[in-house]
C-alpha positions as CSV (number, residue, x, y, z in Angstrom):
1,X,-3.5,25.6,11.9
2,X,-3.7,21.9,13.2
3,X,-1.2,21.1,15.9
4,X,0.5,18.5,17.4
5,X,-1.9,19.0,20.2
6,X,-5.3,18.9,18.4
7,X,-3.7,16.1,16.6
8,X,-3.5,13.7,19.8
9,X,-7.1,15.4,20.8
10,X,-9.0,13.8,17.6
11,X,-6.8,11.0,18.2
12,X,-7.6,10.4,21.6
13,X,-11.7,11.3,20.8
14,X,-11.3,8.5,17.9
15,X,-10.3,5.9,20.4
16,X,-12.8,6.6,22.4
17,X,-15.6,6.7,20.3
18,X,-14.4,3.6,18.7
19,X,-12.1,1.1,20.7
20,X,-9.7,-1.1,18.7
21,X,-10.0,-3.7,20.9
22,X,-14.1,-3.6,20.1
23,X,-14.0,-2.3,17.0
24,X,-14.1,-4.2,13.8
25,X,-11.0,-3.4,11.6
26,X,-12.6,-2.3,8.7
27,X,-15.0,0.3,10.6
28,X,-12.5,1.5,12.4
29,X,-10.3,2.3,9.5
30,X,-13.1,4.1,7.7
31,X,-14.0,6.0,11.2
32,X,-10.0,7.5,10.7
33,X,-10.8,8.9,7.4
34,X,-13.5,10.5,7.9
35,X,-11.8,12.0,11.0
36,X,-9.0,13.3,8.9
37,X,-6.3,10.8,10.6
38,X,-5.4,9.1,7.6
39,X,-3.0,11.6,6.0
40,X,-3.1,14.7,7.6
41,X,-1.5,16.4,5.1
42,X,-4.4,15.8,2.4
43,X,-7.7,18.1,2.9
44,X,-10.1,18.1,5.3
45,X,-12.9,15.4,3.6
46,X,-10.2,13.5,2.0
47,X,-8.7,11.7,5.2
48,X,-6.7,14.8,6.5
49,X,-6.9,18.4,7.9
50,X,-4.4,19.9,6.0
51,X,-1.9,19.8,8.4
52,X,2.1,19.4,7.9
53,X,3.1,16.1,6.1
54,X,5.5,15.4,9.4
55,X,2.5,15.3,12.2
56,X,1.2,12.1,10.7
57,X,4.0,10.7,13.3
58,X,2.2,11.8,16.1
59,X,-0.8,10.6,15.3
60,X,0.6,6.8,13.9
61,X,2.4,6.8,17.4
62,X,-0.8,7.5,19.6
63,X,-2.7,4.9,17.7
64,X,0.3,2.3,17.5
65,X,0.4,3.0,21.5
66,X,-3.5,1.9,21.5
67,X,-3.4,-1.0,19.7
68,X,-5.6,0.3,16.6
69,X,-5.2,-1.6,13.4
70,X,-3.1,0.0,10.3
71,X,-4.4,-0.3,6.6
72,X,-1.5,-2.8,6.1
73,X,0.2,-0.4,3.8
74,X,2.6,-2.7,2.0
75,X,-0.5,-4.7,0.7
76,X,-2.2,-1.5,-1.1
77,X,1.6,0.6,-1.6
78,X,0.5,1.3,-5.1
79,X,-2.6,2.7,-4.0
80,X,-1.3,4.7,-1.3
81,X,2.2,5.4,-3.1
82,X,1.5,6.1,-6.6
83,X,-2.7,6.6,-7.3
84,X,-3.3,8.8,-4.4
85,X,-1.2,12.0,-4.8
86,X,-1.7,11.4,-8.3
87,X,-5.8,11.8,-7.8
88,X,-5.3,14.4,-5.2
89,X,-3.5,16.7,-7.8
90,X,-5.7,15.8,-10.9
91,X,-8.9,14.3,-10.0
92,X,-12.0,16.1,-9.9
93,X,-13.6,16.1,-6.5
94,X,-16.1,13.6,-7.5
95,X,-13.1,11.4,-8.3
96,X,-11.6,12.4,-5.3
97,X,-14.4,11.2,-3.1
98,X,-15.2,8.2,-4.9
99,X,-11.8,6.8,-4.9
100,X,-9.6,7.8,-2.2
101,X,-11.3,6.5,1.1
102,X,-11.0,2.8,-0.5
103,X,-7.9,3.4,-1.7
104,X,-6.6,4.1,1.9
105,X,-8.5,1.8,4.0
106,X,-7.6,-1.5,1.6
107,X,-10.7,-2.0,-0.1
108,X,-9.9,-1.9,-2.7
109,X,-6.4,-2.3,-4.2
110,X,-4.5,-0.8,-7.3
111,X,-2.6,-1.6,-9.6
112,X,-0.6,0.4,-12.5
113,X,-0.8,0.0,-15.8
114,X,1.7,1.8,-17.7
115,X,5.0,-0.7,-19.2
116,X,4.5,-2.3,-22.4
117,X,5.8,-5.6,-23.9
118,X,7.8,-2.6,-27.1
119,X,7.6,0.5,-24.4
120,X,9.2,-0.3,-21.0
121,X,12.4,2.0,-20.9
122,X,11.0,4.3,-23.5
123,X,7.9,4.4,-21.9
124,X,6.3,7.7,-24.0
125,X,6.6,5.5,-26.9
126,X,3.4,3.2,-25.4
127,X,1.3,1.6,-28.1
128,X,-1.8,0.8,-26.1
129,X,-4.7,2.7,-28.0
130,X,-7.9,4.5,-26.6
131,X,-10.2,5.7,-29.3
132,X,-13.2,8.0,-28.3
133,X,-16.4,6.7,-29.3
134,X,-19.3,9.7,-27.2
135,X,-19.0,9.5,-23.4
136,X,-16.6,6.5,-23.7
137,X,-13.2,5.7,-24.6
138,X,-12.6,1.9,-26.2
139,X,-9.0,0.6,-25.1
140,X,-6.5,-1.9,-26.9
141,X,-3.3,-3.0,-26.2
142,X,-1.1,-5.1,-24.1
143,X,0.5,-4.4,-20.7
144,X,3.7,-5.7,-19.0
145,X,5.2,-6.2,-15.5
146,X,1.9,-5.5,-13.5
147,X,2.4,-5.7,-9.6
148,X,-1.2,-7.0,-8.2
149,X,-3.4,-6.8,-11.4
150,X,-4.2,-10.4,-9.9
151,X,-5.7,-8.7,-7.2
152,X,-6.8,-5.0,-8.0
153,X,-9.8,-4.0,-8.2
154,X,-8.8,-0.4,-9.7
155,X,-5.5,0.8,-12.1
156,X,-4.2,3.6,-13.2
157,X,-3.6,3.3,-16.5
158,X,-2.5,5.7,-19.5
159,X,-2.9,5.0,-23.2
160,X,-2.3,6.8,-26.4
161,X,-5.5,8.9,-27.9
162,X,-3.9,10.7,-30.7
163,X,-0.9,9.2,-32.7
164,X,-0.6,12.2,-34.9
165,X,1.6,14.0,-31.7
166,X,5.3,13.4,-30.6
167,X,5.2,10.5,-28.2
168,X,4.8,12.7,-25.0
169,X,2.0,14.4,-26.2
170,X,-0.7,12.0,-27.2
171,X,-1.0,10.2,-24.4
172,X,-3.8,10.1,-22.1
173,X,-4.7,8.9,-18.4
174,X,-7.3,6.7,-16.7
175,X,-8.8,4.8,-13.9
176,X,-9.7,1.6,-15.3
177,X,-11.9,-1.2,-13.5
178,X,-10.2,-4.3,-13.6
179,X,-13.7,-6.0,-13.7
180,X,-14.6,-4.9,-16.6
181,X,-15.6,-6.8,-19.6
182,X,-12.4,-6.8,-22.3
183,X,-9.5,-6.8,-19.1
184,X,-7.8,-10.1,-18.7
185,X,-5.0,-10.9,-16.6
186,X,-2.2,-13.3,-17.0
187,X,0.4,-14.3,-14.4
188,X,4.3,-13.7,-15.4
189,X,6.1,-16.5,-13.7
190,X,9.2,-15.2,-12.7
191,X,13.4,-16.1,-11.9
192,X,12.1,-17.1,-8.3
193,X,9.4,-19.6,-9.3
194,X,6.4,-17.2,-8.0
195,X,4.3,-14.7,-10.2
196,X,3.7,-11.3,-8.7
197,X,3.9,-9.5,-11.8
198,X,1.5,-10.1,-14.6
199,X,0.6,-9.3,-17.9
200,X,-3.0,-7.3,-18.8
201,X,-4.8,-7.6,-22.2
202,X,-6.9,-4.9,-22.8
203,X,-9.4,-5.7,-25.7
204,X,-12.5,-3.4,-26.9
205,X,-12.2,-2.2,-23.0
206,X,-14.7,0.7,-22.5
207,X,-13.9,3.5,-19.7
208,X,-16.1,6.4,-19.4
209,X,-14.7,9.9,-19.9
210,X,-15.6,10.4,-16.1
211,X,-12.6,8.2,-15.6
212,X,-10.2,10.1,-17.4
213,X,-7.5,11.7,-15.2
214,X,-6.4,15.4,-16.2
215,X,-6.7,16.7,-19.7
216,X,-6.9,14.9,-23.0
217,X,-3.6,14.8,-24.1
218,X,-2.1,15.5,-21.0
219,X,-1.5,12.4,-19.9
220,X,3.1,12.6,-19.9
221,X,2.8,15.1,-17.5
222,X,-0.1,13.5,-15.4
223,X,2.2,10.5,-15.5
224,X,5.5,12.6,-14.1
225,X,3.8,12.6,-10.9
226,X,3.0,9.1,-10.3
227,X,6.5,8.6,-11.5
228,X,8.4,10.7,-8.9
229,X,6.1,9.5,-6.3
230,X,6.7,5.8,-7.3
231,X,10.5,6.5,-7.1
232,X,10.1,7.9,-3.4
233,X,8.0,4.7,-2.3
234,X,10.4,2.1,-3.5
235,X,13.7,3.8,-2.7
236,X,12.6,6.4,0.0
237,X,10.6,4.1,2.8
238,X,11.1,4.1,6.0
239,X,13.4,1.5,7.5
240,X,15.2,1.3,10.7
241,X,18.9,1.1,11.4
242,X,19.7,-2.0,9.7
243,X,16.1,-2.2,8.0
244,X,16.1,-3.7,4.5
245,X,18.5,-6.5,3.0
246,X,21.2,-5.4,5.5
247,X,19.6,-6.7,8.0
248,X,19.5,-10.2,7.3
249,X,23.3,-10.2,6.0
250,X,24.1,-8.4,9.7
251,X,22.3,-10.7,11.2
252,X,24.1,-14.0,10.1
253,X,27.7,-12.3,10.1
254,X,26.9,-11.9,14.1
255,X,25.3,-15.3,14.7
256,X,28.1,-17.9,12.4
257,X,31.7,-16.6,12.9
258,X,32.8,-19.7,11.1
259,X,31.5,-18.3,7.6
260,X,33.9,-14.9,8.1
261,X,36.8,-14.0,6.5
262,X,38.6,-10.9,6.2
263,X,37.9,-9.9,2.4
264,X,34.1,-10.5,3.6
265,X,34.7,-8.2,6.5
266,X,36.2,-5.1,4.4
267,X,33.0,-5.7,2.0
268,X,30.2,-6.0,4.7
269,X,31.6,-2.9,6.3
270,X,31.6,-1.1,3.4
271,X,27.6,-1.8,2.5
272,X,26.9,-1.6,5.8
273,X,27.8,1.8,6.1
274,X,26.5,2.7,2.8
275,X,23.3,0.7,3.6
276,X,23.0,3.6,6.1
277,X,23.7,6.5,4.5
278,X,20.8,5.6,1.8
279,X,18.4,5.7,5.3
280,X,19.5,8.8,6.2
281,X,19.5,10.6,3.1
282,X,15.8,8.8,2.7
283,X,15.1,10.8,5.6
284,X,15.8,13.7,4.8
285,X,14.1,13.1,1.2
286,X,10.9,12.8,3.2
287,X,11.6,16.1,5.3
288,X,11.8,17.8,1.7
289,X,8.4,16.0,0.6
290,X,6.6,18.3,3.7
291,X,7.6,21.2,1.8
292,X,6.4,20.1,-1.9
293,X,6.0,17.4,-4.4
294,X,8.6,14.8,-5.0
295,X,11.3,15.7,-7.6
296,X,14.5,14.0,-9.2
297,X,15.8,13.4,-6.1
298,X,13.6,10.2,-5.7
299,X,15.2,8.7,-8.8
300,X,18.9,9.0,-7.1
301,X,16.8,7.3,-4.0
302,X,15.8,4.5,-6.3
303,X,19.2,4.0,-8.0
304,X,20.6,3.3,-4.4
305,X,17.8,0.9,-3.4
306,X,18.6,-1.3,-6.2
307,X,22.4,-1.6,-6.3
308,X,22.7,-1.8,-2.6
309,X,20.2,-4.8,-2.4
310,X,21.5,-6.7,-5.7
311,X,25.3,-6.1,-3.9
312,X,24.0,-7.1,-0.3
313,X,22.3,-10.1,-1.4
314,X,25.3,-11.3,-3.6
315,X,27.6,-10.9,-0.6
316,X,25.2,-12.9,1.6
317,X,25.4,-15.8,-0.7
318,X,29.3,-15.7,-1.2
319,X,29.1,-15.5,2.5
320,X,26.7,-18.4,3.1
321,X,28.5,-20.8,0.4
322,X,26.9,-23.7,-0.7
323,X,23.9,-23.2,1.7
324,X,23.3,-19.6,0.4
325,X,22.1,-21.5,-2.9
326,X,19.5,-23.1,-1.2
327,X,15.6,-21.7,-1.5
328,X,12.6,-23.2,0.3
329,X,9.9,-22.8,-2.5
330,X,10.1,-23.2,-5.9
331,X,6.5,-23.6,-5.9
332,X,4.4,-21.4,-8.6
333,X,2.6,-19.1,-5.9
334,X,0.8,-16.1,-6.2
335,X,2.0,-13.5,-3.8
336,X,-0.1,-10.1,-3.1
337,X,3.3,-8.6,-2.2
338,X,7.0,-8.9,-1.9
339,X,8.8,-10.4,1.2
340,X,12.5,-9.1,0.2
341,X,13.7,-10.2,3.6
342,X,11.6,-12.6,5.1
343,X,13.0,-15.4,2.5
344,X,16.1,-17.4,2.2
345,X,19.0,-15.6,1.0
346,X,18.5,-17.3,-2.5
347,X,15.1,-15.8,-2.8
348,X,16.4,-12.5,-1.9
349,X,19.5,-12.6,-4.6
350,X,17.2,-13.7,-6.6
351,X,14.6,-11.6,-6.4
352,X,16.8,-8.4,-6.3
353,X,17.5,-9.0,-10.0
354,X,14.6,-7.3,-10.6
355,X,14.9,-3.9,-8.4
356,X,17.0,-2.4,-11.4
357,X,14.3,-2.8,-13.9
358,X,10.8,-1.9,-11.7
359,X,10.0,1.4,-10.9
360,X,12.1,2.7,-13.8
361,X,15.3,1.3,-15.0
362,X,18.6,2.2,-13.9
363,X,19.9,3.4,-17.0
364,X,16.7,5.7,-17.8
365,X,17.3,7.0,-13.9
366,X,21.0,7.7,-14.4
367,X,19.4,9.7,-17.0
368,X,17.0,11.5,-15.0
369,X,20.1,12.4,-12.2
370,X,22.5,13.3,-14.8
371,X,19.9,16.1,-16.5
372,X,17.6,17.4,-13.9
373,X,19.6,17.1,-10.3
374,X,22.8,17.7,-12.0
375,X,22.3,19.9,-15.2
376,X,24.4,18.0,-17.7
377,X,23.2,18.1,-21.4
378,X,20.3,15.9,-22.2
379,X,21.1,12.6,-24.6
380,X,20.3,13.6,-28.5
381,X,16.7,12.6,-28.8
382,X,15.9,12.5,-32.6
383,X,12.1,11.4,-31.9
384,X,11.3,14.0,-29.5
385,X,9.3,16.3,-32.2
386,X,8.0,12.9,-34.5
387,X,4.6,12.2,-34.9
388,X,4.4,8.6,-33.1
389,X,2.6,7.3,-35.7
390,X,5.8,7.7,-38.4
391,X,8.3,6.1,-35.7
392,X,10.3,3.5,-36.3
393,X,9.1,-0.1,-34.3
């Protein structure tokens, strides 16, 4: 069983076989992989050893310590957060090995391709075709609200291959090259001026069955676990004390006493502390993760993350007045991620606007809480056993 020990021992031979400060960035990314430093928790060949989920602390810290370059996580998060544990679980080993060491040293970046313009909440009720013609499958259909399609090179991506089932149960999922003849990509300019999300036309797009992801058919339950995962990523990350759109808020409150009042006072406080409790409890949703896969619990995670930073963001404006209006670039950009505090507070109210309806909407998570953390009944579904095809739309 890998240590903490043997952990810092690889660590320390890595470092010395290839020095950060002599070492170009790239190489020495690829030279932690293939050491089985790059999530220790994954098998050995796949850029771990199969250790515990928790001692990928020790090893970040010995390399932070040493200067070596990350992989820039928040640039690939939907590689590393959603496509990953999804291959590790349902890939084959050839996909395994042909996707995953990319994927986690930036090469190449994801994106996801699941919301539709008629299937966003009621995502099983997708409309995007894939028709088998021999070793291929030939795609059609329209996608919505894609994070980075403007710069992926790879997406995961699941479309519906036989309309004669219930919604859940003729869907199917696939790795799709964004490069491929038939995929075009259009930007979606959005409330703050910029387009990170996009729209994707799929026309006549060909993708060989080698790139199909679990079993025809299969594709709901292949889905679930990018789901969960995605969930844990946007509502479970890291942050320190403070980290997050608190910070910001904090950070003016401290720094203009002219702009307090009392009311503002009792309402900071109150975020503040639940602003913390949302760490904590992220916390101990990643402790859980060591033990398994991510469950429910990530959806409660998410539900927090975007009513704390639509509520914290609203209260910075009241609290900055006429200034909080103000917003540096209206400019149509095209960002390869989100800065949610790096901004003026008009960018971040802004922007938060949004946080209720990515990753799953609120009201289909409230959903998720009510029926499988809490137990209530489930919501009368009258489509549940209807062929797609003979659905109303």
């Amino acid at each position: 069983m890998t240590d903490a020990a043997e952990l810092r021992r690889r660590t320390a031979e890595l470092l010395a076989a290839h020095p950060p400060a002599a070492t170009d960035r790239l190489d020495f990314l690829r030279a932690r992989f293939d050491a089985g430093l790059a999530w220790v928790h994954y098998p050995e060949g796949l850029g771990g050893l199969g250790a515990a989920r928790s001692l990928q602390a020790v090893v970040d810290a010995e390399l932070e310590a040493a200067g070596a370059p990350d992989n820039d996580p928040r640039r690939i998060g939907i590689g590393l957060g959603m496509a990953a544990p999804t291959i590790l679980q349902y890939g084959t080993e050839e996909q395994k090995r042909r996707y995953l060491r990319p994927l986690w040293t930036g090469e190449e970046v994801w994106c996801q391709l699941f919301s539709e313009p008629g299937a966003g909440s009621d995502l099983a009720a997708l409309g995007t075709r894939a028709v088998r013609e021999a070793d291929d499958w030939v795609v059609n259909g329209q996608k919505v609200w894609t994070s980075s399609a403007h710069v992926a090179r790879w997406a995961i991506l699941i479309a519906r291959t036989d309309p004669d089932l219930p919604k859940h149960a003729g869907i199917t999922y696939f790795l799709c090259d964004m490069t491929d003849p038939g995929v075009e990509v259009r930007p979606l300019r959005q409330i703050t001026g910029e387009a990170e999300f996009n729209e994707v036309f799929l026309t006549d797009v060909r993708i060989p069955d080698s790139r199909r992801l679990g079993e025809i058919g299969d594709g709901w339950r292949v889905a679930q676990t990018t789901l969960n995962n995605e969930r844990v990523a946007i509502g479970g990350m890291r942050l320190p004390r403070e980290g997050g759109m608190i910070g910001p808020i904090s950070k003016t409150w401290r720094e203009r006493p002219e702009l307090r009042t009392h009311d503002l006072h009792q309402r900071l406080l109150k975020l503040w502390v639940e602003s913390e409790v949302a760490r904590l409890t992220g916390e101990r949703l990643r402790q859980q993760l060591v033990a398994g896969q991510p469950g429910p619990e990530g959806a409660g995670m998410k539900l927090a993350f975007a009513r704390l930073n639509q509520e914290i963001s609203g209260l910075e404006v009241e609290l900055r007045g006429e200034e909080g209006l103000l917003y540096d670039d209206w400019t149509m950009r095209r960002p390869e991620l989100v800065d949610f505090t790096g901004r003026d507070a008009g960018y971040r109210y802004l922007r938060s606007k949004g946080n209720s309806i990515e990753g799953g909407t609120s009201e289909v998570l409230l959903n998720i809480v009510a029926e499988r953390v809490l137990g209530l009944p489930a919501e009368p579904r009258t489509d549940k056993d209807v062929a797609w095809k003979d659905l109303a739309r």
